[in-house]
C-alpha positions in Angstrom: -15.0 -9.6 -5.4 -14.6 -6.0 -3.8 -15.6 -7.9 -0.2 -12.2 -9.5 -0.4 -10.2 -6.9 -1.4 -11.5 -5.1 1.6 -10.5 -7.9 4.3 -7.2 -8.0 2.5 -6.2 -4.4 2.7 -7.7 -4.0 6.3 -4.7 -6.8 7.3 -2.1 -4.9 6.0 -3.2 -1.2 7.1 -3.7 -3.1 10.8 0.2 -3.2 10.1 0.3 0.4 9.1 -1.9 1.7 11.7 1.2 1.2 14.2 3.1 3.7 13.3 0.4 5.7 14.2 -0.3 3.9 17.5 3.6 4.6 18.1 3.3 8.4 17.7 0.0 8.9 19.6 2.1 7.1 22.7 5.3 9.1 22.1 3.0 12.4 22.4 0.0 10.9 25.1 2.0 8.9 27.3 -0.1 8.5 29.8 -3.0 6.9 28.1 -2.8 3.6 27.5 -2.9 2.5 23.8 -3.8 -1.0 24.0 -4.5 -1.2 19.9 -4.1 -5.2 19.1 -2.1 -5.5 15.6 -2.4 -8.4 13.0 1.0 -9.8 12.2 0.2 -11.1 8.7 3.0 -9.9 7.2 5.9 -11.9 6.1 9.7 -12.0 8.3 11.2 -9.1 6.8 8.4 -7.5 4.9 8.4 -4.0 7.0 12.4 -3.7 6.8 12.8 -1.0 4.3 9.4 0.8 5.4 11.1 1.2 8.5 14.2 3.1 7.3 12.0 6.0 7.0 11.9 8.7 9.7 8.8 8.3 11.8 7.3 11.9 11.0 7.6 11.1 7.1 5.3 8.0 7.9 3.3 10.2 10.3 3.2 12.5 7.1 2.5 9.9 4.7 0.0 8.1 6.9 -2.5 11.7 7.0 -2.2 11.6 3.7 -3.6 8.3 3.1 -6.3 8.9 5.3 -7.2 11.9 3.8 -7.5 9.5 0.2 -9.7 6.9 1.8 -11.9 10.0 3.0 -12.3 11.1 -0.7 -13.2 7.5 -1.4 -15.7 7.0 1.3 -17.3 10.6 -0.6 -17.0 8.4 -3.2 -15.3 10.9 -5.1 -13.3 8.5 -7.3 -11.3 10.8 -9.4 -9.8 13.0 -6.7 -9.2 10.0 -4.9 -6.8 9.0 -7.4 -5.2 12.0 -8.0 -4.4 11.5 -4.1 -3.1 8.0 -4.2 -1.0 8.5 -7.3 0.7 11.5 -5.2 1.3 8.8 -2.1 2.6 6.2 -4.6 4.8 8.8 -5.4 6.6 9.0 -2.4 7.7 5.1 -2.0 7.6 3.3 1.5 4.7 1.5 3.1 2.0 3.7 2.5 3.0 3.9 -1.4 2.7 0.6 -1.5 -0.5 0.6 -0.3 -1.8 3.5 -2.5 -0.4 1.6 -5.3 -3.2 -1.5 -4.0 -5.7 0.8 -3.6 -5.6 2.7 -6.9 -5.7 -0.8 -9.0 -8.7 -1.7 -6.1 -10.9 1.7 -7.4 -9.9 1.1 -11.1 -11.9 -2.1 -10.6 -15.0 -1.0 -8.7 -15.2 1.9 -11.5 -15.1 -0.9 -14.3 -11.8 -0.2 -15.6 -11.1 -3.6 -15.3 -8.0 -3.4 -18.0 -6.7 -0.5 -16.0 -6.9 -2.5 -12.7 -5.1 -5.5 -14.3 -2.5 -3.8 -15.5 -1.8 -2.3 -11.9 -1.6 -5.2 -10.2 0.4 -7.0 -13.3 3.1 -4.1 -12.1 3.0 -4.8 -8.7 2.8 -8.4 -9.1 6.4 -8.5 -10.8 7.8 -5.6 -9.0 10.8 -6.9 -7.9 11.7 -4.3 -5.0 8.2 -5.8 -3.3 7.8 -9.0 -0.8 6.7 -12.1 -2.4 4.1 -11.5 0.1 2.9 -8.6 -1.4 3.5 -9.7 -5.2 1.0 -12.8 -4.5 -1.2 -10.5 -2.8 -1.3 -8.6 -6.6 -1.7 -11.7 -8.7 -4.5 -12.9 -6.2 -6.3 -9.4 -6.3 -5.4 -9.1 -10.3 -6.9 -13.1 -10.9 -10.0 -11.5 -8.9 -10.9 -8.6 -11.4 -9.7 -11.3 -14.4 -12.2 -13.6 -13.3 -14.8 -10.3 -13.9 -13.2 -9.1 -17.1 -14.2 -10.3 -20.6 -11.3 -10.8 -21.9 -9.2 -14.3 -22.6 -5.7 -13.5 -21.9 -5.6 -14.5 -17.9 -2.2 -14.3 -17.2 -2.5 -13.6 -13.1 -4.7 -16.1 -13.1 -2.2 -19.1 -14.3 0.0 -17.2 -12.1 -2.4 -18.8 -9.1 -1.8 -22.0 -9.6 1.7 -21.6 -8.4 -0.1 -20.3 -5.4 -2.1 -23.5 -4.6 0.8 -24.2 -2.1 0.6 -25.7 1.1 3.3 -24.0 2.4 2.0 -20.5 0.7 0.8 -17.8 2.8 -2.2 -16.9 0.2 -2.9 -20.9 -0.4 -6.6 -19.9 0.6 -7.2 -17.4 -1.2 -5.7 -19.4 -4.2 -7.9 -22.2 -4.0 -11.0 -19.9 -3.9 -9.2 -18.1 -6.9 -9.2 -21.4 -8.5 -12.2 -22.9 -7.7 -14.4 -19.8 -9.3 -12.3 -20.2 -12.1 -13.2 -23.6 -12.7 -16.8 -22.9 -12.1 -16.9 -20.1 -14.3 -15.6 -22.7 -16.9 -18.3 -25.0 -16.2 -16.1 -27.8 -14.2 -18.4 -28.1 -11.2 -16.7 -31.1 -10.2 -13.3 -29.1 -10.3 -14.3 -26.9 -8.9 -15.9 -28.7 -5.9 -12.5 -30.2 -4.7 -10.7 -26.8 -4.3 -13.6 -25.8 -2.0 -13.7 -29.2 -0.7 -9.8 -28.4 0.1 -10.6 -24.8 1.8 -13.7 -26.4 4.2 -12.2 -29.4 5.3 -8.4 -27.3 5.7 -8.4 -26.4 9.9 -5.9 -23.8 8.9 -8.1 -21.8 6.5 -9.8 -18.4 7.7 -13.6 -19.0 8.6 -14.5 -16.2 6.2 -13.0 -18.5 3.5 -13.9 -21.5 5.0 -17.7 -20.1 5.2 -17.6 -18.9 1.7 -16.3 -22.4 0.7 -19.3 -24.3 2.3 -21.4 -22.1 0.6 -19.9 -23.1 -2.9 -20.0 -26.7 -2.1 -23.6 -26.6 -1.2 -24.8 -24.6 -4.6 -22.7 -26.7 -6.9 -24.1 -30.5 -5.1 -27.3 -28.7 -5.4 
């Protein structure tokens, strides 16, 4: 499931990213910065990251990138050391350590650890709903991976499977595994069914969808 968590967290540091757009024009202007950036974020979501001064998010933005550096060196434990530090400090970027930490919890196989993580973030209350779904979809994910029988973010996705729901993809993918994993092929074939025929869905989704459908009609 990592391949998801990865298209996930590049939307919302495409969001992030401008702040650093912003400062590179402030100091170069001149040069053009013509950096396109995915709105996927929610009316209202950025509001409080914005309050800070732009050289703490410059700040807090090196700092991040310096943690996803120790990552890509795939030296896991100083990389958490790092993002604990940035989750430290609050704002945008210490919501997104917050993500990322759960994230490398669960591609080390502390899968209770990971849980637990996005359990927090999913009923942190000072957090978009945007974000909260975003940690019961990720949490379901590593759930659906885990061994053990108490799902709780995963019957937290069915409240998901919304039409008006930014995440209703993701859901229905969510949900569909699920119900494959519990041997209801024919369950799960309608929620993919509902992803591939949806004109609305990402193609990634929609792709992975087709996929399904074709393995479980054989």
């Amino acid at each position: 499931m990592a391949d998801e968590s990865d298209v996930l967290f590049k939307e919302i540091e495409e969001d992030l990213r401008q702040d650093r757009a912003n400062l590179f024009w402030t100091d170069y202007g001149k040069y053009i910065v013509g950096a396109a950036v995915a709105v996927v974020v929610a009316v209202g979501s950025f509001q409080g990251w914005k309050s800070y001064d732009l050289k703490t998010r410059q700040a807090a933005g090196e700092k991040f990138a310096a943690a996803q550096v120790l990552v890509e060196e795939q030296k896991a434990d100083d990389a958490l050391k790092a993002f604990a530090e940035i989750s430290k400090d609050g704002g945008g970027y210490g919501v997104l350590a917050r993500f990322k930490t759960a994230a490398l919890h669960g591609n080390n196989g502390d899968l209770a650890s990971a849980i637990g993580l996005y359990m927090e973030l999913a009923d942190d209350s000072s957090l978009a709903t945007y974000y909260k779904d975003m940690a019961v979809i990720l949490g379901a994910l590593v759930e659906l991976d885990s061994d053990g029988t108490d799902r709780k973010l995963l019957d937290r996705v069915v409240g998901l499977n919304d039409g008006n729901n930014f995440w209703r993809h993701s859901a229905r993918e969510v949900l569909g595994l699920n119900a494959l994993q519990d041997g209801k092929s024919s369950e799960a074939a309608e929620f993919f069914k509902a992803i591939a025929e949806d004109a609305t869905a990402p193609q990634t989704i929609k792709a992975r969808a087709s996929e399904m459908l074709l393995i479980i009609n054989g």
